[in-house]
SEBA-382595 format. One line per 10 residues: number of its first residue (from 1); their letters; for each residue x, y, z of C-alpha. Coordinates in nm, 2 decimals, padded with zeros to 4 digits, m for minus. Layout:
residues N
NUM = A = X/Y/Z  ...
end
This chain:
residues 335
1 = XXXXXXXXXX = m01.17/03.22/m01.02  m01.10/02.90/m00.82  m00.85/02.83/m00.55  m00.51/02.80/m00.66  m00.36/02.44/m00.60  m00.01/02.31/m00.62  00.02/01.94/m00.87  00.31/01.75/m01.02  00.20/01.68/m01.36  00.39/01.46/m01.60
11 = XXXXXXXXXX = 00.53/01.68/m01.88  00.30/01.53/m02.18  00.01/01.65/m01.97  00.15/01.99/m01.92  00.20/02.00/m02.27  m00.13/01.87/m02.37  m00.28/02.15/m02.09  m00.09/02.43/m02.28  m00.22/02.36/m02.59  m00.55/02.49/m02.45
21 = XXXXXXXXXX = m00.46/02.80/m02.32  m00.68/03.12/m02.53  m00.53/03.23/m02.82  m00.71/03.57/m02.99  m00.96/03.45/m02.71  m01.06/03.11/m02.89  m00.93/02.77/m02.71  m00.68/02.54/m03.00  m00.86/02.27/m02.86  m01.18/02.11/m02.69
31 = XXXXXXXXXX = m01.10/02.17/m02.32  m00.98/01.86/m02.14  m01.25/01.71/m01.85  m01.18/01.46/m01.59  m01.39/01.13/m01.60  m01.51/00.91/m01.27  m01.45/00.63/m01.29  m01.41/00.32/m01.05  m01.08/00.32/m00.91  m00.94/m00.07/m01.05
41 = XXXXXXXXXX = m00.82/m00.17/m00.70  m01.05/m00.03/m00.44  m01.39/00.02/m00.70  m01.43/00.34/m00.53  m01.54/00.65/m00.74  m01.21/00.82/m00.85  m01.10/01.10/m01.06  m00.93/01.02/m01.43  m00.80/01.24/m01.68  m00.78/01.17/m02.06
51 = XXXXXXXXXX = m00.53/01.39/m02.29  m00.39/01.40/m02.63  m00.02/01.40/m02.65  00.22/01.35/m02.92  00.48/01.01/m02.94  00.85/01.03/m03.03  00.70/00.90/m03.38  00.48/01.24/m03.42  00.13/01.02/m03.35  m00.14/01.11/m03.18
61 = XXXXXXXXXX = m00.19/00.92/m02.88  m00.45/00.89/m02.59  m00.34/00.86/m02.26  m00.54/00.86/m01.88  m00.39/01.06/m01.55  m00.51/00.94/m01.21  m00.58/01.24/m01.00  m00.52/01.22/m00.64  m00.50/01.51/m00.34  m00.23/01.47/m00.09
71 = XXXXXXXXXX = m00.36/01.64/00.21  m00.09/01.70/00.53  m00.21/01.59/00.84  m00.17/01.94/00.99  m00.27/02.26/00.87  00.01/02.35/00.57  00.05/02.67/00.29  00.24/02.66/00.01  00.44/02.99/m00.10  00.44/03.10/m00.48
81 = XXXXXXXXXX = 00.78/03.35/m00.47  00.77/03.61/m00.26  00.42/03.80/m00.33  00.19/03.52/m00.29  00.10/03.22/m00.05  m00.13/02.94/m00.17  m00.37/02.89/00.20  m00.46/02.51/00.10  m00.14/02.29/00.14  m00.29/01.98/m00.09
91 = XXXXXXXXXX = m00.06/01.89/m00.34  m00.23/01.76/m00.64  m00.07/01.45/m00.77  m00.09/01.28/m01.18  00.00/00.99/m01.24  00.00/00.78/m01.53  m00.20/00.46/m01.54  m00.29/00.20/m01.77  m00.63/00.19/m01.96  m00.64/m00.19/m01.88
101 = XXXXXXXXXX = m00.65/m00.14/m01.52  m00.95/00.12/m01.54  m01.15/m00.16/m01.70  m01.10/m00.41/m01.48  m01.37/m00.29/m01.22  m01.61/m00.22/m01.57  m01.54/m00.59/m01.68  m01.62/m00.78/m01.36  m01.90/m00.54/m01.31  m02.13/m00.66/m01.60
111 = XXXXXXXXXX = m02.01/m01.06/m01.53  m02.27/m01.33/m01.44  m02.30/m01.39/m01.08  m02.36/m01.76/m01.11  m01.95/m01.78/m01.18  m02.03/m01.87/m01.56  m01.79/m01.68/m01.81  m02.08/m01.55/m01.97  m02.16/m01.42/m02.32  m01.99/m01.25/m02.63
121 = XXXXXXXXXX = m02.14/m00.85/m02.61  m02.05/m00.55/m02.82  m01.84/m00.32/m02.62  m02.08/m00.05/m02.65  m02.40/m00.27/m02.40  m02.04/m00.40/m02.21  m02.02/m00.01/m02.09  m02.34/00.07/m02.07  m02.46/m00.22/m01.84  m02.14/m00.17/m01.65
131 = XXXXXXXXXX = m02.26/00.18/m01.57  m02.64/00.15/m01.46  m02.46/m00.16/m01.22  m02.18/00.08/m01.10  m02.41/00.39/m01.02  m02.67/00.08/m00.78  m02.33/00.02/m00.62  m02.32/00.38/m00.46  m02.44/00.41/m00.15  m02.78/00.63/m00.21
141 = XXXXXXXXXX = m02.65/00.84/00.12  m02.34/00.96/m00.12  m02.27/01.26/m00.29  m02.44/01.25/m00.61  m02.07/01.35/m00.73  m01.95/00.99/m00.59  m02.18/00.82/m00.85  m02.04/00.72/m01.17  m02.22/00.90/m01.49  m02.38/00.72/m01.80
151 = XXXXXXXXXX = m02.17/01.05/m01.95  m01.86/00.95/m01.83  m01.85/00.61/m01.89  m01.96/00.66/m02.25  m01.69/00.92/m02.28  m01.42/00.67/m02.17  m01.52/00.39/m02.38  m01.50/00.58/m02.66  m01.11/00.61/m02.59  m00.89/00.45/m02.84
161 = XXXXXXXXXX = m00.62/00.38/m02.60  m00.94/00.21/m02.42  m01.03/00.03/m02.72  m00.73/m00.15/m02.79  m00.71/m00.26/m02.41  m01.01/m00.42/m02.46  m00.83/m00.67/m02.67  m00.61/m00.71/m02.37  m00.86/m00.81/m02.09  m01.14/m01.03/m02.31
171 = XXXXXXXXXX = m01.21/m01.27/m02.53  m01.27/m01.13/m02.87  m01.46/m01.22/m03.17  m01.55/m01.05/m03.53  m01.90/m01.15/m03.62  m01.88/m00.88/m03.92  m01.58/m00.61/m03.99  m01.83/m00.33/m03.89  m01.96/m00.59/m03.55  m01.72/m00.73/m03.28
181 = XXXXXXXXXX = m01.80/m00.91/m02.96  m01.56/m00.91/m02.62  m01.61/m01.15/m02.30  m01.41/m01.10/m02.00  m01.10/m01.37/m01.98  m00.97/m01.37/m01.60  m00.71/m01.60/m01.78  m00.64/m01.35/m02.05  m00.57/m01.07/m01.77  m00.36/m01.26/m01.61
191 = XXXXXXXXXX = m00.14/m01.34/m01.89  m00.13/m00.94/m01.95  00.01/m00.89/m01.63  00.27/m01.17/m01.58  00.41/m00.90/m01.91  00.40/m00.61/m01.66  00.54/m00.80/m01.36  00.83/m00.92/m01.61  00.94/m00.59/m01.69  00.91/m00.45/m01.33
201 = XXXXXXXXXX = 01.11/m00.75/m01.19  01.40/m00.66/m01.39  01.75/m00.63/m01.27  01.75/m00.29/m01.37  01.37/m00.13/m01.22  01.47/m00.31/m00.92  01.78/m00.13/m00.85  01.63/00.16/m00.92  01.44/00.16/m00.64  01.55/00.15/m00.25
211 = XXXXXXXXXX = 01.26/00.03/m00.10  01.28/m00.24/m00.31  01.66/m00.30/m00.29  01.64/m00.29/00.10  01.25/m00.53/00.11  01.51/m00.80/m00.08  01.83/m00.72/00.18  01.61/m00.77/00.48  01.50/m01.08/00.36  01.84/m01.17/00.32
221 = XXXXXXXXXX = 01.79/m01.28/m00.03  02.10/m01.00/m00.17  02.32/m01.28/m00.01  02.54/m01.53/m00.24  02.40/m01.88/m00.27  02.03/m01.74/m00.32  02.02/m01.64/m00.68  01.68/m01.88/m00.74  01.50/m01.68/m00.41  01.66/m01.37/m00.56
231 = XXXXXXXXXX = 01.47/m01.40/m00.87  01.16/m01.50/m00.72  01.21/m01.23/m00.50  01.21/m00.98/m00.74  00.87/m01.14/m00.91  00.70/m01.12/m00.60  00.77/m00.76/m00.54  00.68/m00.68/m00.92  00.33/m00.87/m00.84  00.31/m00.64/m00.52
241 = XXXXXXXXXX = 00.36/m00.35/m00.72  00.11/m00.42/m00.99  m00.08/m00.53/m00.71  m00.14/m00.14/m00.63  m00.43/m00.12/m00.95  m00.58/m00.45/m00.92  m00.88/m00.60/m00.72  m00.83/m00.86/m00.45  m00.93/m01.12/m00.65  m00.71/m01.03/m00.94
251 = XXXXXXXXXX = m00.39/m01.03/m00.73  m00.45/m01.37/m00.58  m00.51/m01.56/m00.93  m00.21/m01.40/m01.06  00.03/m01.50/m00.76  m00.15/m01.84/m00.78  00.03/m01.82/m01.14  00.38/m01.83/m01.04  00.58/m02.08/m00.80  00.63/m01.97/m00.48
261 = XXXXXXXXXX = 00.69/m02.24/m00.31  01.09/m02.27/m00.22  01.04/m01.84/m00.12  00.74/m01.89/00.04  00.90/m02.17/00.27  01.19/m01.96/00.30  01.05/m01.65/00.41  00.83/m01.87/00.72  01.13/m02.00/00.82  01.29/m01.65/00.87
271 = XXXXXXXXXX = 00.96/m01.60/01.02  00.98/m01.92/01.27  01.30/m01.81/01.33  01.23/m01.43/01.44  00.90/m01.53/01.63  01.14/m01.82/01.84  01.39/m01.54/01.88  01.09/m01.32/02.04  00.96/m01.58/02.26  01.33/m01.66/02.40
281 = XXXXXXXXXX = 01.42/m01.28/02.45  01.10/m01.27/02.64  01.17/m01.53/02.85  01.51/m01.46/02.95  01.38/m01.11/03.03  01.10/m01.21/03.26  01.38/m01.50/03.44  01.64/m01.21/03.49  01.33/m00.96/03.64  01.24/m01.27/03.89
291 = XXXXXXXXXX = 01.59/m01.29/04.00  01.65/m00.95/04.03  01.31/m00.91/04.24  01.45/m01.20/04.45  01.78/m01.03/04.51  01.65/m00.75/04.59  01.43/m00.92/04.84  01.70/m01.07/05.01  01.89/m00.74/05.00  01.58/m00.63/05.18
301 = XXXXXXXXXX = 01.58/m00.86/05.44  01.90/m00.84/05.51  01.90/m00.51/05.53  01.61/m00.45/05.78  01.80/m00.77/05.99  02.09/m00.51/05.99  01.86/m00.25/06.08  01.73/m00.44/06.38  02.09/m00.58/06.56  02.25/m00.23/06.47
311 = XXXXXXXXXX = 01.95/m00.08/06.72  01.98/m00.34/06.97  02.34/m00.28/06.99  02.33/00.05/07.02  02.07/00.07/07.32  02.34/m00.17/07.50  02.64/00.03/07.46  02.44/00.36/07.57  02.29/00.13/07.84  02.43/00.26/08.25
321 = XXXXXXXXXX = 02.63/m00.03/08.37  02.81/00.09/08.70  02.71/m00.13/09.02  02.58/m00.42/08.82  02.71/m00.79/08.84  02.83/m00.95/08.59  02.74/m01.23/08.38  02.97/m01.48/08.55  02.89/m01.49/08.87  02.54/m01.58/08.81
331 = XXXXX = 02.74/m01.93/08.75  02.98/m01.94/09.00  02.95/m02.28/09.29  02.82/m02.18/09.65  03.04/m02.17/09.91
end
């Protein structure tokens, strides 16, 4: 038996995972196996699980985890009760992530280099091209676990859920009922996401997060008056949030979709103004630490003058004066 580990698992998956606990000995189910796949922002190998899990409507529906190990910075153990301590402090985090998103990386992978849109394909030489080009694009010095599988990729294309995202991201035509063709549409992906970005710049997701609440205050765009910045505000941090399982590329020609002019002139003012604000502080600080070393200067001068006359002084007054003339009659006329 493996190492323990401690996840957060959204409750569909725990219910898809219980479903394939041994009953009389035989699993209910084919046991479920995580895929690699390229991750859709970074392209680098990642881990992806696919369950089963029933809708509000009693359907069948595929859905895809992104597994990722959060591992402290110092040495951490987790403690199960009272009996039992868990020596490897990774917690094991699920999340939830869009098919789409996961095909991004596969789509741009099999595109012409020559910038041309390319050719209508059946999804099926779509994958499998994608996956002979992915594995090249491993390093050969890599763990052969790094490298993305003929076995996986076949097993993820196969995904309804992945499917009907195909529809999503490409260009689609039906030569037959039984044959249909896709090609990549940067334009069509684009359109998908402005949907997401809408429904994460709502009134309502915003406020539901602090971060984002607080990103808007410090720009000063919670202030009356600014309703228009407000709202392109909000559009911008949905775009920086989508931003999260998207390439590069991706993100820029969706920005490039929206207009951010009047924020975008905004926000480098409040810049200008900040960096001006720096450059005076600065200044002020470095004339007040001249003055002061001047000051102090003087100070010093005048005390070491002090110094000097209070020494003289004192060797006159402890000077023996008895018998000698004085001063005056130095000056005195001669008789």
């Amino acid at each position: 038996m493996g190492n323990p580990h401690i996840g957060i698992l959204p409750n569909d998956v725990l219910d898809a995972l219980s479903t394939q606990l041994p009953v009389n000995e035989t699993p209910r189910t084919s046991p479920l196996r995580f895929l690699r796949l390229p991750h859709p922002r970074t392209g680098v190998p990642s881990l992806f699980l696919p369950y089963e899990t029933t809708t509000s409507l009693e359907l069948q529906e595929t859905r895809i985890v992104e597994a990722q190990a959060v591992t402290p910075t110092n040495a951490r153990s987790w403690f199960l009760g009272e009996q039992e301590v868990v020596a490897d402090g990774k917690l094991l985090v699920m999340t939830p992530v869009d098919p789409a998103f996961l095909l991004i990386p596969i789509l741009q992978a099999s595109q012409p280099t020559d910038g041309t849109l390319g050719t209508f394909r059946p999804a099926d030489d779509i994958f499998e091209e994608a996956a002979v080009l992915l594995r090249k694009g491993v390093p050969k010095e890599k763990d052969s676990s790094m490298k993305i599988s003929g076995k996986d990729m076949h097993q993820f294309s196969s995904l309804p859920c992945v499917r009907r995202a195909l529809t999503r991201l490409c260009d689609v035509k039906e030569i037959t009922p039984e044959i249909v063709v896709y090609r990549y549409s940067l334009p069509k992906l684009v359109e998908y996401l402005r949907v997401k970005v809408a429904r994460l710049a709502t009134i309502e997701m915003i406020e539901s997060s602090r971060t984002l609440i607080r990103g808007l205050a410090k720009d000063g765009l919670m202030e009356d008056g600014k309703e228009d910045l407000l709202e392109s505000g909000r559009i911008k941090a949905g775009c920086d949030l989508v931003s999260q399982y998207i390439p590069t590329s991706v993100y820029t020609a969706l920005l490039a979709s929206y207009d951010f002019t009047k924020l975008d002139a905004y926000l480098q003012t409040l810049h200008d103004e900040a960096a001006a604000l720096v450059v005076a502080n600065t200044i002020t600080s470095k004339s007040k630490s001249k003055t002061k070393d001047i000051d102090n200067g003087n100070d010093d001068k005048k005390r070491k003058n002090k110094a000097k006359t209070s020494q003289g002084v004192d060797k006159l007054k402890k000077a023996n004066i008895n018998g000698m003339a004085k001063m005056s009659s130095f000056f005195k006329k001669a008789s």
